[in-house]
N, CA, C and O atoms as CSV, one atom per row, in Angstrom:
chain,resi,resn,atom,element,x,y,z
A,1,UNK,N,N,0.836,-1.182,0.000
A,1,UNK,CA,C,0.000,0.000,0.000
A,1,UNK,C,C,0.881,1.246,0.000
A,1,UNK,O,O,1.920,1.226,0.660
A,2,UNK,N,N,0.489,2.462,-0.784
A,2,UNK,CA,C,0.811,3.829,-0.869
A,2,UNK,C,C,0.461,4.607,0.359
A,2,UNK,O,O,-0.727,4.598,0.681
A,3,UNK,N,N,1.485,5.423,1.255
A,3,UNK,CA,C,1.351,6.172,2.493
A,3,UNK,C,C,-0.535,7.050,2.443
A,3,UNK,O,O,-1.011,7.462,3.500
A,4,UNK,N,N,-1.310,7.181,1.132
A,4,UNK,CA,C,-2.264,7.506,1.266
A,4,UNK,C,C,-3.385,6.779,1.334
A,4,UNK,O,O,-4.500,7.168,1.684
A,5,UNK,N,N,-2.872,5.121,0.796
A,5,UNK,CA,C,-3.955,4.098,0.917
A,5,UNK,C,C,-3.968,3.624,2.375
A,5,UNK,O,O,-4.936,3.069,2.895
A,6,UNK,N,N,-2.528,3.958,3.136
A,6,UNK,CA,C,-2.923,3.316,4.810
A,6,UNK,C,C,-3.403,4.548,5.258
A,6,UNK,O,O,-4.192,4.321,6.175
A,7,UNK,N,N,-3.292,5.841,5.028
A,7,UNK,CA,C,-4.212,6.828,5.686
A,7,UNK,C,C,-5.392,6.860,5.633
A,7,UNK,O,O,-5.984,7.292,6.622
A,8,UNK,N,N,-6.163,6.412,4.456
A,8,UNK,CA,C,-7.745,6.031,4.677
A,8,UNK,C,C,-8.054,5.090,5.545
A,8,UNK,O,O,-8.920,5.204,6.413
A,9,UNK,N,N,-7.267,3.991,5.323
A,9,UNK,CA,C,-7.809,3.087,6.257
A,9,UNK,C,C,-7.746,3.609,7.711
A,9,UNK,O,O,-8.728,3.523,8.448
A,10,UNK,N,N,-6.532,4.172,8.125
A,10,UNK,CA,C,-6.228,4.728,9.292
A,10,UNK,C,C,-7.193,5.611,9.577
A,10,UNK,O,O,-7.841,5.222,10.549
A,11,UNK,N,N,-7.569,6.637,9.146
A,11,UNK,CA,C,-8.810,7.499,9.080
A,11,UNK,C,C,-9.809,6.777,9.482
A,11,UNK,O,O,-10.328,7.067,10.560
A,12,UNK,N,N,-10.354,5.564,8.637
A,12,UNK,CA,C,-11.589,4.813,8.755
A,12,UNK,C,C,-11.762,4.448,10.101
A,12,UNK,O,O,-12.705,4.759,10.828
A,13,UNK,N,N,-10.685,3.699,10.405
A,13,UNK,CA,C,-10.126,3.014,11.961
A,13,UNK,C,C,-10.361,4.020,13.306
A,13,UNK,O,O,-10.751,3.723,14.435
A,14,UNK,N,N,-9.910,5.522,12.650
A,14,UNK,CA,C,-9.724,6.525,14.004
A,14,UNK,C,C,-11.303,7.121,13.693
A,14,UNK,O,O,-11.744,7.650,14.713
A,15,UNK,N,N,-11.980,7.155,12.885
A,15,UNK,CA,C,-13.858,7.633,12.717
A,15,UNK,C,C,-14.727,6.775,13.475
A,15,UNK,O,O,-15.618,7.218,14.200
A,16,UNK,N,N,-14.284,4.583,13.194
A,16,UNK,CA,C,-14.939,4.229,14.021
A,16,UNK,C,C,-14.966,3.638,15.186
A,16,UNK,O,O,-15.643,2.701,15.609
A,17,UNK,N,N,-13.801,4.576,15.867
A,17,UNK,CA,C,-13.624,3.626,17.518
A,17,UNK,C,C,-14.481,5.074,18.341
A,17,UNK,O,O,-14.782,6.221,18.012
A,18,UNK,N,N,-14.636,4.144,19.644
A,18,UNK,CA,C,-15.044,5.225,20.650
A,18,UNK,C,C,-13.729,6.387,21.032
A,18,UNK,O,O,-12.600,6.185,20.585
A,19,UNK,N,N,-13.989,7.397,21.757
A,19,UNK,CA,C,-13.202,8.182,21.887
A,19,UNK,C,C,-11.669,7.943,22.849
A,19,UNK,O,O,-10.652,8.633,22.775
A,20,UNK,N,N,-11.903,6.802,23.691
A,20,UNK,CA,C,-10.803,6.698,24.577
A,20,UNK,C,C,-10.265,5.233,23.909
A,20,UNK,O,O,-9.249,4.759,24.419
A,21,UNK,N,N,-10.811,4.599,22.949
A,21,UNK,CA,C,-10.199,3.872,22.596
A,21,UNK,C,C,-8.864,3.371,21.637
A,21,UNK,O,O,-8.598,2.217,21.302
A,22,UNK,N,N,-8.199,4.491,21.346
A,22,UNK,CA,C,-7.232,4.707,20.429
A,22,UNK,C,C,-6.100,4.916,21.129
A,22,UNK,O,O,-5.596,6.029,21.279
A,23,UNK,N,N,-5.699,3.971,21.538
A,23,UNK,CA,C,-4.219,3.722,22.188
A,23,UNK,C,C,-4.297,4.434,23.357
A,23,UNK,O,O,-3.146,4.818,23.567
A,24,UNK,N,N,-4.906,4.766,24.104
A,24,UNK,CA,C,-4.904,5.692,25.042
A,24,UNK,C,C,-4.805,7.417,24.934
A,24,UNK,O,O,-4.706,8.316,25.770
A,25,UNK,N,N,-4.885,7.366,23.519
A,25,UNK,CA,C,-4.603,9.027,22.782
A,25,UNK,C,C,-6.236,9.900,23.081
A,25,UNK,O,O,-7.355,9.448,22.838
A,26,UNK,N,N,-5.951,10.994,23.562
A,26,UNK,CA,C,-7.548,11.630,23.506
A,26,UNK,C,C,-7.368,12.505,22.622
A,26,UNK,O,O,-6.407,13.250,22.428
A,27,UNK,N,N,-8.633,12.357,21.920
A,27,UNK,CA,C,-8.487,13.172,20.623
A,27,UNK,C,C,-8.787,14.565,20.769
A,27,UNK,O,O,-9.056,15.074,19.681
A,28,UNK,N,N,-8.836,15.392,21.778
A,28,UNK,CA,C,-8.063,16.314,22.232
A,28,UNK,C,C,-7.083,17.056,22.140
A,28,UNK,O,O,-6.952,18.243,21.843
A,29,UNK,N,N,-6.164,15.984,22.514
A,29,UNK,CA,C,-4.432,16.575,22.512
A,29,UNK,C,C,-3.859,15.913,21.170
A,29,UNK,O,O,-2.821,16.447,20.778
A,30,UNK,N,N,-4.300,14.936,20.454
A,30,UNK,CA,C,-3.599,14.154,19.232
A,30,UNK,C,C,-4.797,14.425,17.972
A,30,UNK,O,O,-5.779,13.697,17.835
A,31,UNK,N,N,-4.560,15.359,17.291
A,31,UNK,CA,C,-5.526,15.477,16.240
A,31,UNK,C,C,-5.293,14.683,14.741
A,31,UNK,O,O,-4.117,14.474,14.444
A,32,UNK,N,N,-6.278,14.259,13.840
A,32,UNK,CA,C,-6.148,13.125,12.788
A,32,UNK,C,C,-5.097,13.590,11.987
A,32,UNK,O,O,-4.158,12.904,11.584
A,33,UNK,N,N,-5.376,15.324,11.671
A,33,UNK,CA,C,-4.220,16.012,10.940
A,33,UNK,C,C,-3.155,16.257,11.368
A,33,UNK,O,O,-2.404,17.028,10.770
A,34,UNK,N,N,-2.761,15.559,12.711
A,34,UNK,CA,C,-1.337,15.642,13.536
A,34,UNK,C,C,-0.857,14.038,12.939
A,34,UNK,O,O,0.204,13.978,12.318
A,35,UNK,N,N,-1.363,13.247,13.071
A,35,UNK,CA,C,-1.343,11.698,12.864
A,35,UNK,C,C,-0.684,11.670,11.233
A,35,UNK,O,O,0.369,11.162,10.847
A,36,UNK,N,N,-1.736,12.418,10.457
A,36,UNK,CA,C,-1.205,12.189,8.668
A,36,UNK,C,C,-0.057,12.925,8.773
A,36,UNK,O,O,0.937,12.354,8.327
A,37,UNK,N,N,0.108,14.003,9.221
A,37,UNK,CA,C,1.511,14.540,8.849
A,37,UNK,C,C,3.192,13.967,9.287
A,37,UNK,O,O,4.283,13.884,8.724
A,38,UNK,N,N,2.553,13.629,10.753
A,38,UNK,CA,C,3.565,12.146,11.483
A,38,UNK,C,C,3.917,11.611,10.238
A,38,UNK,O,O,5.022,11.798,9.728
A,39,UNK,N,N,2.474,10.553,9.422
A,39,UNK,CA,C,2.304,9.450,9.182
A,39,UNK,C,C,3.004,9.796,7.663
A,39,UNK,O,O,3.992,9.105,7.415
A,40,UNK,N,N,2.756,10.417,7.008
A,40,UNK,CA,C,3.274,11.100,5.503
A,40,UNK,C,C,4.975,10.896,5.507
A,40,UNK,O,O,5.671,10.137,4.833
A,41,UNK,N,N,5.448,12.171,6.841
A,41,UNK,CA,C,6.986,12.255,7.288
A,41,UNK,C,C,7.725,10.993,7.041
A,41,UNK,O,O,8.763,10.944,6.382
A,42,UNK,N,N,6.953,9.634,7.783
A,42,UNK,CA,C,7.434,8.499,8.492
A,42,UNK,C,C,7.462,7.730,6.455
A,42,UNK,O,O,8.287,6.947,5.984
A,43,UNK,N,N,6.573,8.198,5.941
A,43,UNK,CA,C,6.685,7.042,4.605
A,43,UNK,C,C,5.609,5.959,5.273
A,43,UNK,O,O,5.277,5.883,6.456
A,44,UNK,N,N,5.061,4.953,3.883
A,44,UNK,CA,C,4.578,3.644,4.048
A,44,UNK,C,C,5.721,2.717,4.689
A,44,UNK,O,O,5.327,2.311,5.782
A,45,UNK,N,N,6.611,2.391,4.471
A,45,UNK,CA,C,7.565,1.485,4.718
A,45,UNK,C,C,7.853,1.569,6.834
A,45,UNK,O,O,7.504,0.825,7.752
A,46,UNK,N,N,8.449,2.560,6.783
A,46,UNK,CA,C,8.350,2.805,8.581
A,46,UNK,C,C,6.946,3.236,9.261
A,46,UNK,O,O,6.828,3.333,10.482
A,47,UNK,N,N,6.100,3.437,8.527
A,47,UNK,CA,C,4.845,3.746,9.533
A,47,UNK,C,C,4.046,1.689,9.513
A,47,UNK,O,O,3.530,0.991,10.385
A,48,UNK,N,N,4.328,1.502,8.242
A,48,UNK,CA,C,4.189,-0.255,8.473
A,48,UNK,C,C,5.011,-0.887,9.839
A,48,UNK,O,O,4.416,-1.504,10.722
A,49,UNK,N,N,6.354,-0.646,9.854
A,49,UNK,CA,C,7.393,-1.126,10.690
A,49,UNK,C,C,6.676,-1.155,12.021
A,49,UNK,O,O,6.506,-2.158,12.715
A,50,UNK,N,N,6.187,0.358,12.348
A,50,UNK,CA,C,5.546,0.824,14.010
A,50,UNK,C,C,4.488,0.540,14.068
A,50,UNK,O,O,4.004,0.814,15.167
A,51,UNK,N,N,3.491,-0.134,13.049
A,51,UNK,CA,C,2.161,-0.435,13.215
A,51,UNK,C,C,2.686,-2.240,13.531
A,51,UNK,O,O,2.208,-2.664,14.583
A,52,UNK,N,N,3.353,-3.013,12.949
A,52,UNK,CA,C,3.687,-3.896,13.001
A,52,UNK,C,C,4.182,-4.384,14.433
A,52,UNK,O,O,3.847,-5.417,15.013
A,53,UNK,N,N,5.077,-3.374,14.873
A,53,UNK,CA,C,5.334,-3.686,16.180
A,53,UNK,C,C,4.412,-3.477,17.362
A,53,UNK,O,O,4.479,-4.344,18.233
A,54,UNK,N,N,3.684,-2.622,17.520
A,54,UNK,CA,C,2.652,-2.416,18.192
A,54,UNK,C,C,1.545,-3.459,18.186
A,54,UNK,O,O,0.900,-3.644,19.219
A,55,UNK,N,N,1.261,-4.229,16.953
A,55,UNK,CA,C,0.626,-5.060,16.551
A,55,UNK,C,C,0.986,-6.341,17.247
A,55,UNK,O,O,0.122,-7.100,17.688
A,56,UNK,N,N,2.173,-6.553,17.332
A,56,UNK,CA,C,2.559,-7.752,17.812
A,56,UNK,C,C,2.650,-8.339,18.928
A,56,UNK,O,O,2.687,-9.539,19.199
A,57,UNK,N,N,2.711,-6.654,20.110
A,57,UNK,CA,C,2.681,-7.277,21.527
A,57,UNK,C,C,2.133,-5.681,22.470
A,57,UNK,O,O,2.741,-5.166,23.408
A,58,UNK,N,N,0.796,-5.185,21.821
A,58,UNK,CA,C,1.038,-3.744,22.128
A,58,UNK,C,C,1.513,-3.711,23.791
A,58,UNK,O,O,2.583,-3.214,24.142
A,59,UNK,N,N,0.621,-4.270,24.655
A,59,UNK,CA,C,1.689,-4.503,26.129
A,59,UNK,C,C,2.662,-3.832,26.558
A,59,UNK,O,O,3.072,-2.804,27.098
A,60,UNK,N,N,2.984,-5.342,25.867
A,60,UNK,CA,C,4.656,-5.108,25.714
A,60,UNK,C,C,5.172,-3.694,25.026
A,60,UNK,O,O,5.610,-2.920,25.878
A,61,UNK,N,N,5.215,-3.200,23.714
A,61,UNK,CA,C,5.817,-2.540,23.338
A,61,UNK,C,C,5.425,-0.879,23.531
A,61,UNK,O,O,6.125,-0.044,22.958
A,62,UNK,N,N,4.233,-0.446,24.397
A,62,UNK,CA,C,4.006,0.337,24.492
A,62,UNK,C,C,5.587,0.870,25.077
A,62,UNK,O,O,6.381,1.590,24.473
A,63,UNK,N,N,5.733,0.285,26.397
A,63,UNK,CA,C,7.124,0.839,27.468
A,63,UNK,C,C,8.539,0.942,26.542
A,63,UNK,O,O,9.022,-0.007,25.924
A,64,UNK,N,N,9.088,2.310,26.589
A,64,UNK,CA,C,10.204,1.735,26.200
A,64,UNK,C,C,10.727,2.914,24.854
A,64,UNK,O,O,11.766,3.497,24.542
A,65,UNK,N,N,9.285,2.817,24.332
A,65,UNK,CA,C,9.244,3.785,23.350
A,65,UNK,C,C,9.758,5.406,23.524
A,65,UNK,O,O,9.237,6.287,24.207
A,66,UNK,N,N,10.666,5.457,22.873
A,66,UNK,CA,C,11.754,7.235,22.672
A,66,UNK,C,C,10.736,7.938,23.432
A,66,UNK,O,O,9.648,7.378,23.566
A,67,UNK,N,N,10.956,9.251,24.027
A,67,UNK,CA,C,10.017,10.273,24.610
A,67,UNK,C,C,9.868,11.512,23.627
A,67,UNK,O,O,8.939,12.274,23.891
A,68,UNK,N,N,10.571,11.778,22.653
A,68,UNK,CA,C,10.345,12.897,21.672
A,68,UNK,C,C,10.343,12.059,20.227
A,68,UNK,O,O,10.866,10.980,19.947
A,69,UNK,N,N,9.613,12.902,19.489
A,69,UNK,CA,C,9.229,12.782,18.036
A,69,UNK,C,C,9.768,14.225,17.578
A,69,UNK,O,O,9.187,15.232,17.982
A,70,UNK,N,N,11.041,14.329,16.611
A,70,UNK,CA,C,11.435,15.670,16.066
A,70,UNK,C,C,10.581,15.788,14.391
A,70,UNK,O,O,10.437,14.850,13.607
A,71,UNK,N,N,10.186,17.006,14.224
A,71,UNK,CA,C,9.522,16.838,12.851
A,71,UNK,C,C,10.544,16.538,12.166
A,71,UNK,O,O,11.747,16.584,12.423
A,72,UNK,N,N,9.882,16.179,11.139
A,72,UNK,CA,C,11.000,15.474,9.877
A,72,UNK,C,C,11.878,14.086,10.599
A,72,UNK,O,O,13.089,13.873,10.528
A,73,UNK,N,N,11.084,13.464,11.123
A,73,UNK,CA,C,10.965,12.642,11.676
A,73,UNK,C,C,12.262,11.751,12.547
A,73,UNK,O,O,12.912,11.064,11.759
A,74,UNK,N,N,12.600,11.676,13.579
A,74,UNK,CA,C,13.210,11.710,14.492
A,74,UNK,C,C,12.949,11.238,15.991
A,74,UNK,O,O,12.671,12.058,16.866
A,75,UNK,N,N,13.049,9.916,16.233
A,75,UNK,CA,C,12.730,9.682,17.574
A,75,UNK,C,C,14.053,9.428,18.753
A,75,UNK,O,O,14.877,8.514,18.726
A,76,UNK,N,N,13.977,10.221,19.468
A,76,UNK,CA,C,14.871,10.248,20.366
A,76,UNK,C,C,14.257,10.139,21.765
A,76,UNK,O,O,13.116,10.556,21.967
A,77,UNK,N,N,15.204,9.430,23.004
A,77,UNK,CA,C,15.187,9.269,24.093
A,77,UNK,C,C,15.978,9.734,24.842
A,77,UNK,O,O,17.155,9.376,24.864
A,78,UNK,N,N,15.264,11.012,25.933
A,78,UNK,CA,C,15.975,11.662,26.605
A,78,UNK,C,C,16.304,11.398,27.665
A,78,UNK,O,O,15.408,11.448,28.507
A,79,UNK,N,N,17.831,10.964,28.188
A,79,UNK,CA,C,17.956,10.444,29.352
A,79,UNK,C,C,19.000,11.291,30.169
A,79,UNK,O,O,19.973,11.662,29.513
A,80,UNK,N,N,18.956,11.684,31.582
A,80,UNK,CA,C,19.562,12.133,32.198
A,80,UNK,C,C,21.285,11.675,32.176
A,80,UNK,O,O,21.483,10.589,31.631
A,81,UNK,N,N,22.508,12.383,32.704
A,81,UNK,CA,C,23.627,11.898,32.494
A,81,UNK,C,C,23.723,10.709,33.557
A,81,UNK,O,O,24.434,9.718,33.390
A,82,UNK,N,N,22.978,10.920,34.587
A,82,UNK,CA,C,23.456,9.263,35.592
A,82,UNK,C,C,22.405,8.139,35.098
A,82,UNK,O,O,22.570,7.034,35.614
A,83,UNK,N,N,21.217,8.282,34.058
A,83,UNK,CA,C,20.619,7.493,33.850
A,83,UNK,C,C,20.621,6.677,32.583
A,83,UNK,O,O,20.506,7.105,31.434
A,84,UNK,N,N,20.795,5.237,33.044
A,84,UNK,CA,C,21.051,4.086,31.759
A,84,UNK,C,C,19.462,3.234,30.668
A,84,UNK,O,O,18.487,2.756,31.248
A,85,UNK,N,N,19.544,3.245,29.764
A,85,UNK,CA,C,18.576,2.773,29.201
A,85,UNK,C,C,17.977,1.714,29.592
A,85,UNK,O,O,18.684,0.749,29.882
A,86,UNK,N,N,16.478,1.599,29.710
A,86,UNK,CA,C,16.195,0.107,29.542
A,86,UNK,C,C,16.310,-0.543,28.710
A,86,UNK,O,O,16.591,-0.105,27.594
A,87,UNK,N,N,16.071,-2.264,29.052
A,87,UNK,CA,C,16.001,-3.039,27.828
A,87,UNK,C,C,14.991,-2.782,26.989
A,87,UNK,O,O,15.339,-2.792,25.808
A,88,UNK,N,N,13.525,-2.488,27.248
A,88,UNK,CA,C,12.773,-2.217,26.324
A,88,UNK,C,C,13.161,-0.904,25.756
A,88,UNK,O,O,12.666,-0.690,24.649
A,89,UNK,N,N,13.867,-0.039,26.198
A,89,UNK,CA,C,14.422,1.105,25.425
A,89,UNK,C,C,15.143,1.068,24.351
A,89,UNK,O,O,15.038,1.532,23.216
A,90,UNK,N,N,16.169,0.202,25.115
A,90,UNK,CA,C,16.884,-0.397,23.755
A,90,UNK,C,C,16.531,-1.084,22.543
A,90,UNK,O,O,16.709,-0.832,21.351
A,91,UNK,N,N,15.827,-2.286,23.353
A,91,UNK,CA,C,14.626,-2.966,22.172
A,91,UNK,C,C,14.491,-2.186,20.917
A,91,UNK,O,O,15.046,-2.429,19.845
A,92,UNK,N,N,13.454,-0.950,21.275
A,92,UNK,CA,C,12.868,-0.151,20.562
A,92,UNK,C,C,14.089,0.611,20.051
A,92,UNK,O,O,14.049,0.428,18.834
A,93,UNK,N,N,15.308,1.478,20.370
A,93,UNK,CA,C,16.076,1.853,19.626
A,93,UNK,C,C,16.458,0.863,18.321
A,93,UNK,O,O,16.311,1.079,17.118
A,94,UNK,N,N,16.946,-0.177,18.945
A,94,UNK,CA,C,17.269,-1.276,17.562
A,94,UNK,C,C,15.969,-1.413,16.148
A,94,UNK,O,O,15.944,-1.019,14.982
A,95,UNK,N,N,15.307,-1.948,16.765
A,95,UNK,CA,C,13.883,-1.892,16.013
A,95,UNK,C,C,13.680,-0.750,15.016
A,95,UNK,O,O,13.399,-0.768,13.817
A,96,UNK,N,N,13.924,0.319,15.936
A,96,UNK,CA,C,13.705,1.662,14.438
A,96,UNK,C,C,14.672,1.555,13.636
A,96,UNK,O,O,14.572,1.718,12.420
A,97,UNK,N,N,16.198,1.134,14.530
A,97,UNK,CA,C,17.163,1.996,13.523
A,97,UNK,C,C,16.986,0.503,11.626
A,97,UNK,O,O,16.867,0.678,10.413
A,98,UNK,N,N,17.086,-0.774,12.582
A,98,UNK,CA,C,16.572,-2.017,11.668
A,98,UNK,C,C,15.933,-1.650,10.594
A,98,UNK,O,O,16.290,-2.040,9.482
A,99,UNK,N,N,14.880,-0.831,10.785
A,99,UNK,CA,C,13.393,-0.471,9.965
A,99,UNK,C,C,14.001,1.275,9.193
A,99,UNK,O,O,13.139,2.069,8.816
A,100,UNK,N,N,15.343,1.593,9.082
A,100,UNK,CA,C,15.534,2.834,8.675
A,100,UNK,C,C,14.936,4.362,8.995
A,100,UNK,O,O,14.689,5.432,8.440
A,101,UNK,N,N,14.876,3.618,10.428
A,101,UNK,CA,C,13.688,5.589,10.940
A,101,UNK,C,C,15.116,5.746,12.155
A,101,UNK,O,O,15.670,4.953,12.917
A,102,UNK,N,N,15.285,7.112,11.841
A,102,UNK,CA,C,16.311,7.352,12.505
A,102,UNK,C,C,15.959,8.029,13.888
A,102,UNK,O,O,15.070,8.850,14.117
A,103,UNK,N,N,16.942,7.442,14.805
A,103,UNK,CA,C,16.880,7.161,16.542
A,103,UNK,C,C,17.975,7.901,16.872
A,103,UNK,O,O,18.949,8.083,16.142
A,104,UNK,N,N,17.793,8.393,18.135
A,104,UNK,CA,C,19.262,8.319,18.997
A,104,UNK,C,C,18.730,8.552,20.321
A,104,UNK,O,O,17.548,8.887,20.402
A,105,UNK,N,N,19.582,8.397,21.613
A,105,UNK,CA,C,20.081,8.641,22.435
A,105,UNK,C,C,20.368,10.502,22.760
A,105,UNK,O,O,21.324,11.006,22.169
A,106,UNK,N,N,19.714,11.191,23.467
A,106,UNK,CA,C,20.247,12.868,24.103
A,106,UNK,C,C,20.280,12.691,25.581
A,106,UNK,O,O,19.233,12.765,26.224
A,107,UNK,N,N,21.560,12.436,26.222
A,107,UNK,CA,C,21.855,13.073,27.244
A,107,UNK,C,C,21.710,14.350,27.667
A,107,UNK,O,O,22.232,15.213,26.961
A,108,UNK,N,N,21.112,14.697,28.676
A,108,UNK,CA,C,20.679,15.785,29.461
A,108,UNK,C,C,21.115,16.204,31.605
A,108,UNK,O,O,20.700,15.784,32.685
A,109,UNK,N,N,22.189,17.276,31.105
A,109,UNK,CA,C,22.596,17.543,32.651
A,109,UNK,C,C,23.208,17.878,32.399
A,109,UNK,O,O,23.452,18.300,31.269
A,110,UNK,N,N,24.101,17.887,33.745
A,110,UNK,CA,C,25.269,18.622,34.213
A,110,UNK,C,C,26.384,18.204,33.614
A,110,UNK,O,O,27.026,18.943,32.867
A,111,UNK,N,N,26.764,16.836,33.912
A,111,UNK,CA,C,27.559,15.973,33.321
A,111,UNK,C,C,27.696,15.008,31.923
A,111,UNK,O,O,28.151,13.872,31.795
A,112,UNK,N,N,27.189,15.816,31.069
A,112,UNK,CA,C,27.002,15.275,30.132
A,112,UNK,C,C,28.153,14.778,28.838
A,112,UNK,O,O,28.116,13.917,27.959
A,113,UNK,N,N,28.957,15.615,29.178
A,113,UNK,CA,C,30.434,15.323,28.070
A,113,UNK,C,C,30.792,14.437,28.514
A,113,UNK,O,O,31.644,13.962,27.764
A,114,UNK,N,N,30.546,13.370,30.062
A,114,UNK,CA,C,31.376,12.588,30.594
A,114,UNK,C,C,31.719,11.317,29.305
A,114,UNK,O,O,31.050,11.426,28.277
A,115,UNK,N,N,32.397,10.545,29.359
A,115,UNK,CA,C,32.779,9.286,28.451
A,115,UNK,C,C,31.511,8.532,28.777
A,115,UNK,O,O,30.971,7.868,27.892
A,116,UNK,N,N,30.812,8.618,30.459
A,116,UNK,CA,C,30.218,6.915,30.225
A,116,UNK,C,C,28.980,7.316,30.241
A,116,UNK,O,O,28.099,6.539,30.609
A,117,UNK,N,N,28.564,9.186,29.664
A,117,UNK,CA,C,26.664,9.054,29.429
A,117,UNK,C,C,27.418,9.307,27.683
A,117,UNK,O,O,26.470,8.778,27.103
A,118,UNK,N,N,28.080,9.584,26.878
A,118,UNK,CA,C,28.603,9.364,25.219
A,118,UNK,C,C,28.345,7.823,25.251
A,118,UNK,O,O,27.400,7.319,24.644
A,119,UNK,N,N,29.040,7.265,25.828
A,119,UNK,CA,C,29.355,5.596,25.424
A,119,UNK,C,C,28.203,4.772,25.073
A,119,UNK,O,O,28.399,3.830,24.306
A,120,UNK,N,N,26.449,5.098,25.747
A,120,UNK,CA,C,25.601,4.086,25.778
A,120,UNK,C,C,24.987,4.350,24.471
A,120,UNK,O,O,24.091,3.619,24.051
């Protein structure tokens, strides 16, 4: 499918659920025209990748997932300089970079040039 043939469907999907039922998103704060422009950025190929994974164990893969989305698409996880990733953090770093959506790691603090918040 073409990034505009999974947006209908996606559309269709987000018209007929109830309102709290969409991942926990209230459609409120996450609007449909916030979603296509994500979803456009990301391409068919990586917005398949994150529907796929979510698909497979949402549970599971909710935790873990980067804390920022940069436009032009960019998921990063912001972690303090004394603080180390989880495994599901990591998980999910591997997973994107696998699937060609580009990830990283931003240290944040005081100590941040140190060697061992660079190294992880």
């Amino acid at each position: 499918m073409d990034i505009e043939d999974i947006l209908n469907l996606m559309q269709e999907i987000w018209a007929s659920r109830p309102e709290g039922e969409q991942s926990g998103l209230s459609r409120d704060s996450v609007q449909w025209s916030d979603l296509c422009d994500v979803s456009r950025c990301l391409g068919a190929r990586s917005l398949s990748a994150l529907c796929r994974r979510f698909a497979q164990d949402y549970r599971y893969t909710t935790a873990g997932f980067p804390d920022l989305t940069l436009w032009n698409i960019r998921f990063v996880e912001v972690k303090s300089d004394t603080d180390k990733p989880s495994l599901k953090q990591i998980q999910w770093m591997h997973y994107l970079q696998q699937n060609g959506i580009d990830t990283e790691f931003c240290y944040v603090g005081v100590h941040t040039m140190r060697k061992k918040a660079r190294a992880q």
